[in-house]
Every structure is written in C-alpha cells, then in structure tokens.
C-alpha positions in Angstrom: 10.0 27.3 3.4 8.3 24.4 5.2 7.6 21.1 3.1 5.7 19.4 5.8 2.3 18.7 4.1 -0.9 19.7 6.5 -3.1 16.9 7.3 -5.3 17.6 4.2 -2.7 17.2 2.1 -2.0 14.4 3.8 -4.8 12.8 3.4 -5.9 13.6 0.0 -2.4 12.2 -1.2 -3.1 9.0 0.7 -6.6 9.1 -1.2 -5.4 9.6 -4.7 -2.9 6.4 -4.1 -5.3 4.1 -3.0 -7.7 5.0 -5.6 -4.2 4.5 -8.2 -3.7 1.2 -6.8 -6.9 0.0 -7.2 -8.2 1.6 -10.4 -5.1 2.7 -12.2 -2.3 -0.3 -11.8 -3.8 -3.2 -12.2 -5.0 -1.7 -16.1 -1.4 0.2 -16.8 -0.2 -3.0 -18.9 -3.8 -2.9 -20.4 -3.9 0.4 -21.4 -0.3 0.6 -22.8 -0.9 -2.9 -25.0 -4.3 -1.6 -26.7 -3.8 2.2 -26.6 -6.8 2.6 -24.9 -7.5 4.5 -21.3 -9.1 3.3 -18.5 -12.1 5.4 -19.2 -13.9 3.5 -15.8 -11.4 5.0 -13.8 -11.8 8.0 -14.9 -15.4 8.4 -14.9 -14.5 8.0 -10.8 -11.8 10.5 -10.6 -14.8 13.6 -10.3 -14.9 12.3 -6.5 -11.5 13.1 -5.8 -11.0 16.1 -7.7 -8.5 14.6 -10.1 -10.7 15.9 -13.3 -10.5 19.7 -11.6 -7.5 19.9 -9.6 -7.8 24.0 -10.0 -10.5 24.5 -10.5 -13.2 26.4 -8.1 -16.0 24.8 -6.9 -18.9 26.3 -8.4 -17.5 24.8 -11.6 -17.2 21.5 -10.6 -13.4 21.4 -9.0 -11.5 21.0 -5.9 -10.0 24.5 -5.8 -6.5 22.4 -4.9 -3.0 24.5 -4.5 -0.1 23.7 -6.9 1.5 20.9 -4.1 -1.8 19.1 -4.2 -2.2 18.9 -7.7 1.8 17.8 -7.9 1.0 15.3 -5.6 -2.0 14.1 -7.8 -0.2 13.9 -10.8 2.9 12.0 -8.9 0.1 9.7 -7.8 -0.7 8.6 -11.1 1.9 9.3 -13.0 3.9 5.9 -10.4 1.1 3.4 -11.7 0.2 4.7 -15.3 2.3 7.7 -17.3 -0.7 7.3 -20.2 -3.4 8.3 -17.7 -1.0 10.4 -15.9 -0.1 12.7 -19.0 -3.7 12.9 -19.6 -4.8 14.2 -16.6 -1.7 16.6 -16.0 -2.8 18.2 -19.9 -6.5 18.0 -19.2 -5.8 20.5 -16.2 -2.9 22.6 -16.3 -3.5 23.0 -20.4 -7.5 22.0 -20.7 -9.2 23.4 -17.4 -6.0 25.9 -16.4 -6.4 28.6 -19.2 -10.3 28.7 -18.8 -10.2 29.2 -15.3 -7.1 31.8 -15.5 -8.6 33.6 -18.3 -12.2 32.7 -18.9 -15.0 35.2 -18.8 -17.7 33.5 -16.3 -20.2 32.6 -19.2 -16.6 30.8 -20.5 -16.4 28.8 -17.4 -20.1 28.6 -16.2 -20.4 26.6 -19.8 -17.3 24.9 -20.5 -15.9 24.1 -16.8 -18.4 22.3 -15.3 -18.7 19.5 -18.7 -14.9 19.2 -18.7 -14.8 18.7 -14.4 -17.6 16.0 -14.8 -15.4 13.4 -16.2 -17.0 12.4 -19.3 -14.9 15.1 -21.2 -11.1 16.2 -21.3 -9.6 19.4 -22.0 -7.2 20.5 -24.4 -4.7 23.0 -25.5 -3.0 23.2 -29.2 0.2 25.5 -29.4 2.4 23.4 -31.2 2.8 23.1 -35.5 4.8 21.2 -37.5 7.2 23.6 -37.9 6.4 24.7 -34.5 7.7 24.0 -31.3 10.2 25.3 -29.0 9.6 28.7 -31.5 6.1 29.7 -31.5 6.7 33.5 -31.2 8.8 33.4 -35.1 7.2 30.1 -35.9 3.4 29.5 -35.4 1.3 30.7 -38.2 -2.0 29.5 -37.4 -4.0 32.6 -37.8 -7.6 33.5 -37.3 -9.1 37.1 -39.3 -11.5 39.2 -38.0 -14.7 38.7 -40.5 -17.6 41.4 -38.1 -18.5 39.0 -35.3 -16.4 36.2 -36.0 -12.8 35.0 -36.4 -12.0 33.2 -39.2 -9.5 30.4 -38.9 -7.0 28.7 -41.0 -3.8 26.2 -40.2 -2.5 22.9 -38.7 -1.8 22.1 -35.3 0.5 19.1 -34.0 0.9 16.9 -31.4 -2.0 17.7 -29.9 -2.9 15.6 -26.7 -6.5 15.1 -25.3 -8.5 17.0 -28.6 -10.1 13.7 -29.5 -12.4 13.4 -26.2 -12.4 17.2 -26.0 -15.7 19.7 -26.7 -13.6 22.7 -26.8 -10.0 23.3 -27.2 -7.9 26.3 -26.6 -5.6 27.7 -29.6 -2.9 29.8 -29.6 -4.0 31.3 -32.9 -1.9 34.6 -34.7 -4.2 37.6 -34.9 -1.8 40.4 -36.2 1.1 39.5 -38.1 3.0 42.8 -38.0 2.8 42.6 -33.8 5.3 40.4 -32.7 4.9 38.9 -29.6 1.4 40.9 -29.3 0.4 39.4 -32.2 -1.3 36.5 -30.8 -4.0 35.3 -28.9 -5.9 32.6 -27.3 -9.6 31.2 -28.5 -12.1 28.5 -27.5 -12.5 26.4 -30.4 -16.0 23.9 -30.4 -14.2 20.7 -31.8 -17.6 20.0 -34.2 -17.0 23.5 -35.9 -17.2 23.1 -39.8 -13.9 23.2 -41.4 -12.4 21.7 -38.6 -10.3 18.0 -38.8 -9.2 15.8 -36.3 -6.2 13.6 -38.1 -5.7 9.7 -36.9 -3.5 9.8 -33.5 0.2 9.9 -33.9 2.2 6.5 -33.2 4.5 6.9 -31.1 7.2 5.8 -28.3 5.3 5.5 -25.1 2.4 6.9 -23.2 0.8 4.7 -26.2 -3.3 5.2 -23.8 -2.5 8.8 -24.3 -3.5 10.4 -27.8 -2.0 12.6 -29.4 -3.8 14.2 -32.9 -2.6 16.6 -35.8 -5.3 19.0 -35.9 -6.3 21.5 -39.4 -8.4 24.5 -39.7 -10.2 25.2 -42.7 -12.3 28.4 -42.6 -13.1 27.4 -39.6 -15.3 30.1 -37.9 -15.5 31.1 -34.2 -17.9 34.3 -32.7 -15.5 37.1 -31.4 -16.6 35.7 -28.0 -14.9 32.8 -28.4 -11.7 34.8 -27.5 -10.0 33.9 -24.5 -8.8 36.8 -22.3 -7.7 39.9 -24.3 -6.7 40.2 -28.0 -3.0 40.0 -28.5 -2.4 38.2 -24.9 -2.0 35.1 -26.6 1.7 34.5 -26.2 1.9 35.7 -22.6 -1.2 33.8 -21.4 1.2 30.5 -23.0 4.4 31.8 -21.4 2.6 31.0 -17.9 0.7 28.0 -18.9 3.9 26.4 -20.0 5.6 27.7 -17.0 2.5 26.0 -14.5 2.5 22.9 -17.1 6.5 22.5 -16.4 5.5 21.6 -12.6 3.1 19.3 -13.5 5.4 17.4 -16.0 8.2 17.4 -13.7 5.4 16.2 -11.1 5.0 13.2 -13.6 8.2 12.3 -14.0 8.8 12.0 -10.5 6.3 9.8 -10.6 8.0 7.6 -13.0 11.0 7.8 -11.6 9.1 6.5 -7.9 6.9 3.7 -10.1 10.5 2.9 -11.6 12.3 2.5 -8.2 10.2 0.7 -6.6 9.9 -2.5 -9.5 13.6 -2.0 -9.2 13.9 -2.4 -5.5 11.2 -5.2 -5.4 12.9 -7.4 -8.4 16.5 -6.7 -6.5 15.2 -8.8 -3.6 13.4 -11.0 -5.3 16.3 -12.1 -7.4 18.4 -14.4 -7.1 22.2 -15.3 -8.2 25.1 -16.8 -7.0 23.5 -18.2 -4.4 21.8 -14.8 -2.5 19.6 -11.4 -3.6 21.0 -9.4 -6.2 20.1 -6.7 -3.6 22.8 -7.6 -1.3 25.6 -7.1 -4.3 27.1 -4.2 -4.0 26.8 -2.8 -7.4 22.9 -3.2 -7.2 22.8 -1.4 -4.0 24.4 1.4 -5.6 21.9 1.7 -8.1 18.9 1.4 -5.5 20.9 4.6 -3.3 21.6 6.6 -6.4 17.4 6.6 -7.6 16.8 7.1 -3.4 18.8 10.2 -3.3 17.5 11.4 -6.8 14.0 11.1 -7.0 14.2 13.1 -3.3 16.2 15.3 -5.1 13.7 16.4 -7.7 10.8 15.7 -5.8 12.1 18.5 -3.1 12.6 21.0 -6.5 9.3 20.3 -7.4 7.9 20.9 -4.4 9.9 24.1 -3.7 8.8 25.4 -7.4 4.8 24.6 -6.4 5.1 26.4 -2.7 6.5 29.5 -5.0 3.9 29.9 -6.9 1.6 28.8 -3.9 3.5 32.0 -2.7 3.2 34.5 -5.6 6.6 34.6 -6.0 8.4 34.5 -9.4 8.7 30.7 -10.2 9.4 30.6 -14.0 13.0 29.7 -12.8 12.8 27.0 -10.4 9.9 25.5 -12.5 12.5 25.0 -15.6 14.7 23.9 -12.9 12.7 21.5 -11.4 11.3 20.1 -14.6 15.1 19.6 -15.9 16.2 17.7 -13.0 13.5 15.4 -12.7 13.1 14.5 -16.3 16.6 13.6 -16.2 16.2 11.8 -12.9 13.1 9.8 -14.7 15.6 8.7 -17.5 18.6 7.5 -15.4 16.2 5.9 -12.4 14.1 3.9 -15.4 17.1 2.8 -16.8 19.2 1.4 -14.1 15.5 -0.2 -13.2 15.7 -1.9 -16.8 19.5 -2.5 -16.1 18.5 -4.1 -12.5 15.5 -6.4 -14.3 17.9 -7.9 -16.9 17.0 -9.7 -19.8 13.3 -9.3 -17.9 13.6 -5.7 -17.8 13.2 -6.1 -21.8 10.2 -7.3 -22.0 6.7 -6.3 -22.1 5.8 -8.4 -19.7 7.7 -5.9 -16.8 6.2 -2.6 -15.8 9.8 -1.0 -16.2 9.9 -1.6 -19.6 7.0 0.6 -20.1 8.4 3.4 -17.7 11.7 3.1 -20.0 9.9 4.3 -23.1 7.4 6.7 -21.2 9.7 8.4 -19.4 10.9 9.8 -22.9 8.4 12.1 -23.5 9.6 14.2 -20.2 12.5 16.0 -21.8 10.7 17.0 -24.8 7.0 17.8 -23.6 6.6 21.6 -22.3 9.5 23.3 -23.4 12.4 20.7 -24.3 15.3 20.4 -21.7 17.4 22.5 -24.3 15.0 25.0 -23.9 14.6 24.7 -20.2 18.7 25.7 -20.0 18.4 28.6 -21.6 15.1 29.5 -19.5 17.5 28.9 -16.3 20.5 30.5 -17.6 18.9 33.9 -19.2 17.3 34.2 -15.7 20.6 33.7 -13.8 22.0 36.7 -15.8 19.0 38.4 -15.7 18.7 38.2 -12.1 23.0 39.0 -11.7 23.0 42.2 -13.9 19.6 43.3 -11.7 21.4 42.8 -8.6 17.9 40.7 -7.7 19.9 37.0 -7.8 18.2 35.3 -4.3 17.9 31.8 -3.1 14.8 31.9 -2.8 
C-alpha cells in the first residue's frame, strides 16, 4: 500500500489550497458571523473540479479517485468547515448517488446543472424520529398511483435542499419488505406538495444550511426512481459508507486548520518573559495534534486507496471516520486551551473550529454507531476465518 501521491495528485492538492487561501479563508469569519456562503467562490470551484469531484466528464466533473477528493475536502474543510460540509454533501450525497445509480437521461439532465456551480446537490435520509435507525424507523413513503409515486412525510436535517433542483430520498415503497422495502427517488424541489421549512439553528457550520423538509402528495413519474425498486437501503448503506471518508476527510481538516492557529499563537505568545511555545506543557500539546492528525490522516488515506482498490472498505471507513472525528475534538480543543482567554472569542479562528468540529461525531452514522460498524465486522470477519490487515 503506497501513500506517496503521483504528481497529479500532487499538484491538484497544491491547486485546491491556493485557491482555499485565496477564496475560502479570508471569508471563513464572514460566512460563520452572517450564515451565509461564499457563493463567489463557489461559482469558481467548476475549474478545479471541486463541484464534481466524481463525477465523469461528459457531465461536467473531474472523474477524481477517492484520495483526490479526500484531499479536496481536507483542503477546504482547514480554512472553512461551512463551505467544506457543503461541498463534501453536495458530492458524495448530491452528485455521488446520481452518478452510482442514475440512468444516463438521470445524469445527462441533472449532472451537468449540479457540476456547473450555480446549484448543489442533496440527499434526505434522515426523520425526526430517524437517524441512526432508518431500516425500523423511516416512514417516509411514496405509493404507486399508474405512472407516478405518490409521496407523503417529513425529512430532517437536511443539508444543501435549499440551493438544490433535485434531491435524492430514501423513501419506503413496501412496508411488509424489510430492508427491501425501500428505495431511492429524484425529487424536483418545485414539486407541488412539497415544503422547504426555515434552516435549523444550530452549533457550528452556521454558512451551511440545514432544512426540515415535508411531503404532501407530492407526486413524482415512476422514472424518477433511482436505481431499482426496493434498493433503497443498500444504495444508502454505501453512500454512507463513501460519505464516512469524506467526513473523516473534513475533520482532518479541522483538526490541520486547528493546529496550525495553535502552533502560530504558541510562538507568537508571550509570558514570563519568552514564547509559550518553548514551555514544556504547550509543546506537548503541539506533539500530541502532530502525531494525531498524521494518525488519522494515514487511516483516511488507507480507507480511500481501499476503495480506490475494490476492496471491502465499510470497516476501515468507520474506522477512519472514528479516529479522526475524535482527533478534530481533542486537537480544537487544546487549540482553544493554547489561545486562552482569546481562544474564547469570536474574533479567533479556533473558536469556530471548536464548535464545528461538533458536527463530526454525529454526521454520517454517529461514533456510537461507527463502533458497532467496527466491532460486528471484527467478529464477522473472526468467525469467517477472513480477519486480514489489510
């Protein structure tokens, strides 16, 4: 397993950090005070492929490996976790499921509008009394009426829908089917019947909106299906498990924005006469985010190779996301710790990274969820006599 990145690689990651620098971090504080995204940055990020990481060509995209568009979201995710949780959802959850699954008249029409960088995509799984559940949970459903579905439910937490055409639902088709009783659709978000609710206040990630969404008789032709009827749960199974990469991507990213205000300020300081970097407790600090960010950046990178690979990653991707949302956690809050009474205020990028970073452990499968992902596969993999390192 070789983690040396190729010269393209190379120089696409040095590409999307320039283009972070100079169009992303100087509007971070902006977009986290208002709520509101750098939509001029945006409307640029066609030219690097950041609005269709995976996505092929012909549609618009970059046709970029799982590394690459790790590295992407890293990029972003270090100056801006708003901008950087809306790209990561726009194409592992927006773009991803249309490309995996999409018949070509799917992605000839939809693709190419949400590549261009006026739009974003969007994915709604998730209900109010829906979340880590969905196979017992979700109730959503959508009834065959001759050539359409008919739809009726709420969605939650919902992120991108409002600058969205077309969303994809996980929607219940056949109640007495279990976990083949689901199945995706492309819903047009100016469909009759259907509401977008005000954006939920939260936390952090403030330029990042996310909407409760209902479904009122909403009606959809049966074309609108994505993929085959009663796929639906197993078409989100691996968009979680791709989306758990990404996340863990971002919160790397965090993590590496984190460290390096921390590292900067420690310098800079002053007290008792020298740098606070030169105590020894502060050093300690600065060496334990060092050895962890590498630490999760290396599972996060080993869980995009594997997939790269064809190999089974589900795994190493719950792995990896677990680690490096914790890592985001403990490296943004010794960087608070590190800044002070400064690291308090909203005047200090850390501050910002403290209540981003939150969002990590609960967005694609919460880290309770992602131990019992690791652990059923351990067993799994010990009573098969198929447990490997690799």
């Amino acid at each position: 397993m070789d983690f040396e990145l190729n010269d393209e690689l190379k120089m696409f990651h040095r590409a999307v950090r320039d283009f972070c620098e100079k169009e992303l971090k100087p509007h971070a504080h902006i977009a986290h005070e208002t709520g509101e995204l750098n939509w001029d940055a945006i409307k640029k990020m066609p030219s690097l492929g950041l609005t269709g990481l995976q996505v092929s060509e012909a549609f618009g995209g970059v046709e970029m490996d799982t590394l690459g568009a790790a590295i992407a979201v890293e990029e972003i995710g270090r100056v801006c976790g708003s901008t950087a949780l809306t790209i990561s959802a726009h194409n592992g959850l927006g773009c991803g499921p249309i490309m995996a699954w999409g018949t070509d008249a799917q992605k000839e029409k939809w693709l190419p509008m949400l590549t261009s960088g006026d739009t974003l995509g969007a994915l709604a799984l998730t209900e109010p009394q829906a979340g880590s559940d969905l196979l017992n949970g979700a109730q959503t459903k959508a009834v065959r009426d001759g050539d359409e579905w008919v739809i009726n439910g709420t969605k939650a937490w919902i992120t991108n829908v409002a600058w969205s055409p077309v969303l994809t639902v996980l929607l219940r088709t056949d109640a007495e089917s279990g976990s083949r009783g689901f199945s995706m659709m492309l819903v047009e978000t100016d469909r009759e019947g259907f509401t977008i609710h005000p954006p939920e206040k939260k936390m952090g990630l403030n330029a990042s909106k996310s909407h409760m969404l209902t479904f009122d008789n909403v009606r959809v032709p049966v074309s609108n299906i994505l993929g085959d009827e009663g796929n639906g749960f197993y078409q989100t199974m691996q968009t979680l498990d791709n989306g758990r990469i990404s996340i863990g991507a971002l919160s790397v990213g965090l993590a590496q924005g984190a460290y390096e205000e921390m590292v900067k300020y420690a310098m800079d300081r002053t007290a008792f006469g020298e740098p606070i970097a030169k105590k020894q407790l502060i050093q300690e600090k600065i060496a334990n985010a060092a050895m962890e960010i590498e630490a999760a950046r290396t599972l996060i990178y080993k869980a995009a190779w594997m997939k790269d690979k064809g190999k089974k990653f589900t795994k190493i991707a719950s792995i990896a996301k677990l680690k490096a949302s914790l890592v985001a956690e403990k490296v943004c809050y010794d960087a608070v710790q590190v800044h002070g009474s400064a690291g308090y205020s909203r005047d200090y990028a850390v501050e910002r990274m403290y209540r981003d970073q939150r969002l990590m452990q609960i967005g694609e499968g919460t880290n309770e969820i992602q131990y019992l992902v690791i652990a059923r596969n351990v067993l799994k993999e010990f009573e098969s006599g198929t447990f490997t390192m690799l």
